[in-house]
N, C-alpha and C positions, 0 to 999 in steps of 0.2 A: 152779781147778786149780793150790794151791799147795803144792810142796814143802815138808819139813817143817822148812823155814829161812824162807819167809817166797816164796821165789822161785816162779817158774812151773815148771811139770815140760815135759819137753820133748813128753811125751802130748799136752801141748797145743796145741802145730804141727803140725799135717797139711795137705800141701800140697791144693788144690784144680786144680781146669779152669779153663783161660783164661790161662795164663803164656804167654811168650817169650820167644824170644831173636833175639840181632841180633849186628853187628859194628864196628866201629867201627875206620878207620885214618883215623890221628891223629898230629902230631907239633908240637913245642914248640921252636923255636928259644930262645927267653927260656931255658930251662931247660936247653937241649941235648938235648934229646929226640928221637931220630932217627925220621922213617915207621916207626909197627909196627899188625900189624893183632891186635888183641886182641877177646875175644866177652863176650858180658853175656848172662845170665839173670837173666828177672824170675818168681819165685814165688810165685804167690797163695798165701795160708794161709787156712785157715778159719779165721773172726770169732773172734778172744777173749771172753769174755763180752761179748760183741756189739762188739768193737773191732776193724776191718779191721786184717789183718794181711798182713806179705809178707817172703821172702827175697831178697835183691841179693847176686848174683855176679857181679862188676865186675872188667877189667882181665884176666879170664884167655887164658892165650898160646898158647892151642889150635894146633898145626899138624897141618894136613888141606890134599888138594888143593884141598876145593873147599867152599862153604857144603853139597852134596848130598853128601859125603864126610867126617860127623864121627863117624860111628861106630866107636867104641875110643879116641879122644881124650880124654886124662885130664890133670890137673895137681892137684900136693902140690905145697903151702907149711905149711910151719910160723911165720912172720910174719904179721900182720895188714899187708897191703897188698907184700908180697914172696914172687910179686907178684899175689897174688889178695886182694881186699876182699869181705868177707863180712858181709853184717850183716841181721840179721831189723828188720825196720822195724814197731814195736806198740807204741803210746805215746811214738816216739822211735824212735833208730837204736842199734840193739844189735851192735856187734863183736864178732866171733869172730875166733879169735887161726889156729888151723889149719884146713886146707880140704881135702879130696879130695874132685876135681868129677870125674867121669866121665860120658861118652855111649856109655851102655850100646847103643843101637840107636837107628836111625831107618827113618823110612818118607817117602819123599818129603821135605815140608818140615818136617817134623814130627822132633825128637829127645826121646828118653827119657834123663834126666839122674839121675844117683844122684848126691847129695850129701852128707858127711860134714863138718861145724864140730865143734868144739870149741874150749876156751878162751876162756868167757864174758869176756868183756874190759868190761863197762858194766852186769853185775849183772843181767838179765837172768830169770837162774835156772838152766836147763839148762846145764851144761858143755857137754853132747853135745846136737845135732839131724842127724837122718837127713832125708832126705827124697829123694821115688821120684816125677817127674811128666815127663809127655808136656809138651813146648812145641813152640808155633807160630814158626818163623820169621818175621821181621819186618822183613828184610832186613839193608844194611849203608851207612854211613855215612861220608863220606869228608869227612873236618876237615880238608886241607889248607895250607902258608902260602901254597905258590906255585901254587896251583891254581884257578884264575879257570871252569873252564868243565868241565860234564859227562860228555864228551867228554873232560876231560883225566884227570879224577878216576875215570873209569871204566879208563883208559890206564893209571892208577897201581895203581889196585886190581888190574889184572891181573899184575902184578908180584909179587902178593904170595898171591892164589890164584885159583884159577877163576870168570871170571865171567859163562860162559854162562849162560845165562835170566836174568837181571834186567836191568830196566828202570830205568832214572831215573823220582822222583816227588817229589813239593814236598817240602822240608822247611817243616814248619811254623816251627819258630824259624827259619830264611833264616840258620842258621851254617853250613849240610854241604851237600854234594850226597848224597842218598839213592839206593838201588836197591834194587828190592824184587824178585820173581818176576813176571815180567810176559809 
């Protein structure tokens, strides 16, 4: 499926079932980087001539009361990383330069994401990728410096949005305290 320059067309991204999203507050002393709570979307694509494919929408600054409160939450950048990172991941990680992420609707834990890239940034092919997919929430994650206990990181989270219904659950790498719907 390749344009008539050599690249892929963007026909050939079509999101599939099985993506999510999550949340992540996090902050960087080292860097000066103060507590913010930012969301991630992960995109499955269908297979490129048989090669898994996916889009990552990293870093974006959703404000909403609550993780059951994102519908109509939207964010434009025109930078690649200011402050949304957008990259289709197929043979390598491909950036895109502009972003409009929208959360058209949800249901429960479930949101409908419409996403607009542009500005192939790594050759790629397509300037432009659309894409329209239901995600699974997958909770939220809390990176803190000074936060030793779940209990305190659930205390910080609440500062920042709503966090009736979620539970504490392992993290597998042992760097965050997790919450998931529980």
């Amino acid at each position: 499926m390749a344009d008539d320059k050599g690249g892929l067309e963007s026909r050939a991204l079509v999101a599939v079932e099985g993506g999510g999203w999550s949340g992540l507050l996090f902050d960087s002393a080292a860097v000066g980087l103060p507590p913010a709570l930012t969301w991630a979307c992960e995109i499955p694509l269908a297979p490129v001539e048989g090669v898994p494919a996916g889009l990552d929408l990293e870093w974006l600054p959703w404000e909403a009361s609550g993780w059951q409160a994102m519908a109509g939450v939207e964010v434009k950048c025109g930078s690649f990383a200011e402050p949304v990172e957008a990259s289709v991941r197929l043979r390598g990680h491909h950036r895109y330069d502009s972003v409009h992420v929208r959360v058209a609707e949800q249901r429960g834990d479930l949101i409908r994401v419409v996403a607009t890239l542009s500005g192939d940034l790594d050759g790629l092919g397509p300037d432009e990728v659309s894409v329209d997919a239901w995600l699974a929430f997958r909770g939220v994650s809390v990176q803190l410096a000074e936060v030793s206990s779940a209990s305190q990181a659930l205390a910080r989270l609440a500062g920042f949005t709503e966090t009736a219904g979620l539970a504490e659950v392992g993290d597998p790498r042992g760097i965050a305290f997790r919450f998931q719907p529980g």
